[in-house]
N, C-alpha and C positions, 0 to 999 in steps of 0.2 A: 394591427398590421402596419409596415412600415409601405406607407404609397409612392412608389415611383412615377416619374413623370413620363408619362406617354410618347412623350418627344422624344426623350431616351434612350427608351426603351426600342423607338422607330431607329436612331441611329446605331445601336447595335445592331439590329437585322441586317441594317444596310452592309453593315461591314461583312456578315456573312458572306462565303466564298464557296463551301460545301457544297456540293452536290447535295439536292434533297433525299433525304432519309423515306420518304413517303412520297410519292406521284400519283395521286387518283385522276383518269382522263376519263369524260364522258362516260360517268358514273349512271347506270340509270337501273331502279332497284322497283322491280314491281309486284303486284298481288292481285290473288285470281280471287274478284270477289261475283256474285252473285247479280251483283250491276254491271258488272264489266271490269277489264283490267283494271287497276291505281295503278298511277305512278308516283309513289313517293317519293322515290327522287329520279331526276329526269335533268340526265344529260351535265352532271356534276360534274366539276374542274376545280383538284387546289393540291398545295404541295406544300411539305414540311420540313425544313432544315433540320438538322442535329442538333438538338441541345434545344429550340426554339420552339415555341409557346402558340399554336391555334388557336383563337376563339371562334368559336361558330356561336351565331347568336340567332335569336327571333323566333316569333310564336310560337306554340304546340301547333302543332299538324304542319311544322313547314319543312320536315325532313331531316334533320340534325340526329335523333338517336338511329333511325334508319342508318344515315349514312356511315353510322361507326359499329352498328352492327353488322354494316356488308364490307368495313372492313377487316372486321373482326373473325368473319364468313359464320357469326351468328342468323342470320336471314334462314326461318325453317317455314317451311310448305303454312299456307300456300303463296307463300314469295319466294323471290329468287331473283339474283342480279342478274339482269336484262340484256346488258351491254355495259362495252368501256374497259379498262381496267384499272385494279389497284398493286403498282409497283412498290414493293419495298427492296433497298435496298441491300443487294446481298443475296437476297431470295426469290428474286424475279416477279412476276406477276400471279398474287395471289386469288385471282376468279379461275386460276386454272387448277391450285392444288385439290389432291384428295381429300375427305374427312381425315382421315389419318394424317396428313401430311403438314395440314391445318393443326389438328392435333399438338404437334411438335414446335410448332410455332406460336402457337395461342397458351400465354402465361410464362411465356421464355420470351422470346421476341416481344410482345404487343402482346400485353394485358389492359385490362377494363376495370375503373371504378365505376360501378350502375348506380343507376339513380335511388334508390331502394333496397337497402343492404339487407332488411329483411326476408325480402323475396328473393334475394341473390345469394344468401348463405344458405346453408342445408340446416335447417331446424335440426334432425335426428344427428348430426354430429360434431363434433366438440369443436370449439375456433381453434383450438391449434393442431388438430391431426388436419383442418381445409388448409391450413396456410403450408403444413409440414408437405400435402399431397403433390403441392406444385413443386417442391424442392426433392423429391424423393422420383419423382418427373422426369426432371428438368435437367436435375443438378445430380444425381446417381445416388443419393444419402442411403444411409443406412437409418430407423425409425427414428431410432435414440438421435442420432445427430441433427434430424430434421426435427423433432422435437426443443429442441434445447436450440436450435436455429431458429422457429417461431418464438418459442419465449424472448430473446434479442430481438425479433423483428417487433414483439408486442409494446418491450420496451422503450425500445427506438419511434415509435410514435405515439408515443405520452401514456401510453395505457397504465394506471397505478396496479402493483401487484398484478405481475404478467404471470408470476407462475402459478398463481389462481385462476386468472382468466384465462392460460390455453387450456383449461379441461373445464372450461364451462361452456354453456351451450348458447345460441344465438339470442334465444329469450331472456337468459339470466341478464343482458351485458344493456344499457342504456341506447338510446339511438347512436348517439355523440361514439362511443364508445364501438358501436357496431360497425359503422363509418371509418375508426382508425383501423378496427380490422380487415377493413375492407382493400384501405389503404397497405397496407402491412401485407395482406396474400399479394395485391397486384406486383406493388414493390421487391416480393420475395428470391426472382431469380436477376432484378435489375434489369428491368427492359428496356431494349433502345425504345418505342413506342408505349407511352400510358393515354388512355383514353379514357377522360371523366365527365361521365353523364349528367347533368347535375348534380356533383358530388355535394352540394350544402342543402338538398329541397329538404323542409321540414324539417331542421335545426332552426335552434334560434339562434340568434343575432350572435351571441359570445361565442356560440361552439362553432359558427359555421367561420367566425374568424380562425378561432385558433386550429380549423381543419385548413384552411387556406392558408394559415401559414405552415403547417403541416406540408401541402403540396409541394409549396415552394421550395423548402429546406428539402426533401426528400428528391427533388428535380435538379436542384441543384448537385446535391450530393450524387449522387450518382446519373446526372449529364444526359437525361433521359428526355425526347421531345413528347411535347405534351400536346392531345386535342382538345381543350375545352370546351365542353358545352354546355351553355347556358341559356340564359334568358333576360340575366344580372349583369347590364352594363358596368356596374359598379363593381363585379367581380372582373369583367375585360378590361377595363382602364389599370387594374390595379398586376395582372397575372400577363396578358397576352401581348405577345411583339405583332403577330399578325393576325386580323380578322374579316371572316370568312361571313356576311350578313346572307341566310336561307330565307325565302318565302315561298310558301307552296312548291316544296321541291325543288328549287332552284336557287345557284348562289346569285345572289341582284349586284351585292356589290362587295369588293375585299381589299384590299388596302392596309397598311401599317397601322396600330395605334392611334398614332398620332393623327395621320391623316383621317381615320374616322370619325375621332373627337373634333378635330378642328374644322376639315373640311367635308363631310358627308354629303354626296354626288345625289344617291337614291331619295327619291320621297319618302321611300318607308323607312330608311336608315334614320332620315330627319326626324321622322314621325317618333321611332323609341326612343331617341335622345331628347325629345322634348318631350317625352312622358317623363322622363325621371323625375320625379321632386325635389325641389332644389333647396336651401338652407333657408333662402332670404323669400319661400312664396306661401309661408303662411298665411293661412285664410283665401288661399285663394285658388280658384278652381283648376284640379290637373288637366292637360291635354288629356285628350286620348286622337290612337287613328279610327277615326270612324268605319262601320263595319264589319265581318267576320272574315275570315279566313276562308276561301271559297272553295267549294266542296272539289276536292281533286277526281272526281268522277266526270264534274260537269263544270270544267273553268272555263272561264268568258276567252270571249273571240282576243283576239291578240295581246297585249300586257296581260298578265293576272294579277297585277295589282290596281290595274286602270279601274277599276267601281270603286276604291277606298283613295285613289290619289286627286289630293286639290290640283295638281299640274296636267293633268289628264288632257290628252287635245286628240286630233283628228286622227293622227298617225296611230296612236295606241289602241286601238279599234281594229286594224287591220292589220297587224302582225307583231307576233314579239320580238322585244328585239334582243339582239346578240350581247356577250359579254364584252364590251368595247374596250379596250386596252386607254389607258389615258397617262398624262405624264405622272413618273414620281414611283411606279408599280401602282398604280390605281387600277382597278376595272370596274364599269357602272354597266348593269343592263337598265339603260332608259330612253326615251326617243329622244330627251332632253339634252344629252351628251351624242348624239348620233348624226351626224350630217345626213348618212346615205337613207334618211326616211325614205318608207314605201310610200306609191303615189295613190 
């Protein structure tokens, strides 16, 4: 893959003028469990330009595939989005459409690459009558056309002998392989909004490159904004103009590319960029952040990340704090960047 530099990719966004294509305010998406409500995500804010590139990054359980499930108004019983909304442009605020209405919107507008292409595709039928369905949808086709429109779209993302593979089944085709056609249905009616879930877990190293450059070429090609989510800083330096850092439900901190690489405000942003392994620390022991991920049933009295952070003092015991706006388009929730501490 060819790696762009971060700084970049930061002065592109700047230049963006667009109105954003996506506005999620005070996103808060919860579940009726048997201990009492969760709230997996609680009280979310972030936006997406035209054409522009999201990472959302940070541990399992901190609310990232949630939050694109409720925008996607995948979220089924027993959850359901709480509060807030999400605006897309054009279509107003999507926590108020119908199932149907959703429908119409979901795989035309805003489609989904899921983390797990197996469990995402229909075992009993064939990859190219799924990819032909969203076009026959979407797009008004007649069988025959949406057929022979999947076999091009199988082609169009490296698949060898595509007209073998749209009448084979999800088992026949390799991971790698499952993955382009996972790529290939989402891409199929061109949507202003793609949203990919871990699109490389469980690939290895070679395929999950040439699926990423896959994304890229096919983002480009058809001008489409993207959410990434990951886990893979290494995948957000290389794809994302801006990123979006989750912890337990909430975004801590978002900023440009650049500025996350270079300057990162959050303890726990520090924390994963000093987990990476780096070229030059052979033999020598990784960071980690100490601690787990705290049970979102029962999080600690004010910060939720105050039991894993070395900066941890008086103020984060007593309330958390807000998403502070800072210069450059930065926002940090930390007491550390917050003059107005509680007393």
């Amino acid at each position: 893959m060819t790696v762009h530099s971060p700084k970049a990719k930061a002065a592109d966004m700047d230049d963006k003028t667009d109105a954003p294509l996506l506005q999620v305010r005070n996103l808060r998406t919860e579940f009726d469990t048997h201990a009492g409500v969760l709230h997996a995500v609680d009280d979310v804010s972030f936006s997406v330009d035209p054409g522009q590139v999201l990472g959302v990054v940070g541990e399992s359980g901190s609310g990232k595939s949630v939050t694109a499930l409720s925008i996607m108004g995948l979220i089924a019983r027993p959850g359901r989005v709480a509060a807030g909304s999400i605006e897309l442009a054009g279509h107003g605020d999507l926590t108020t459409k119908t199932a149907a209405e959703m429908r119409k919107i979901r795989g035309d507008v805003i489609s989904m690459i899921f983390q797990e292409p197996m469990t995402s595709l229909n075992p009993v039928f064939r990859i190219g009558w799924q990819i032909a369905e969203a076009l026959q949808l979407h797009r008004d086709m007649g069988r025959k056309e949406a057929m022979e429109q999947a076999t091009d779209l199988l082609a169009r993302v490296g698949i060898a002998s595509p007209e073998k593979r749209v009448r084979e089944f999800p088992h026949q085709l390799s991971g790698g392989m499952r993955q382009r056609a996972m790529i290939a249905m989402a891409m199929a009616c061109a949507p202003q909004l793609l949203l990919a879930d871990e699109p490389t877990t469980a690939l290895d190293v070679t395929v999950q490159a040439q699926i990423l450059d896959l994304m890229v070429q096919m983002q480009h090609a058809e001008g489409a904004a993207v959410i990434l989510i990951t886990h893979d800083m290494g995948v957000i330096a290389e794809m994302a103009q801006k990123v979006a850092v989750m912890y337990a439900g909430v975004v801590v901190e978002e900023a440009s590319v650049g500025e996350i690489f270079d300057t990162p405000l959050h303890p726990y942003t520090q924390g994963l960029l000093a987990s990476i392994p780096r070229g030059n620390s052979r033999g020598q022991e990784l960071q980690a952040i100490p601690g787990l991920v705290p049970n979102l049933l029962h999080l600690p009295t004010g910060c939720r990340f105050r039991e894993r952070c070395p900066a941890a003092h008086g103020p984060c015991a007593k309330a958390e704090p807000p998403l502070k706006a800072m210069p450059h388009g930065h926002k940090v929730r930390c007491w550390l960047h917050n003059t107005e501490v509680p007393e």
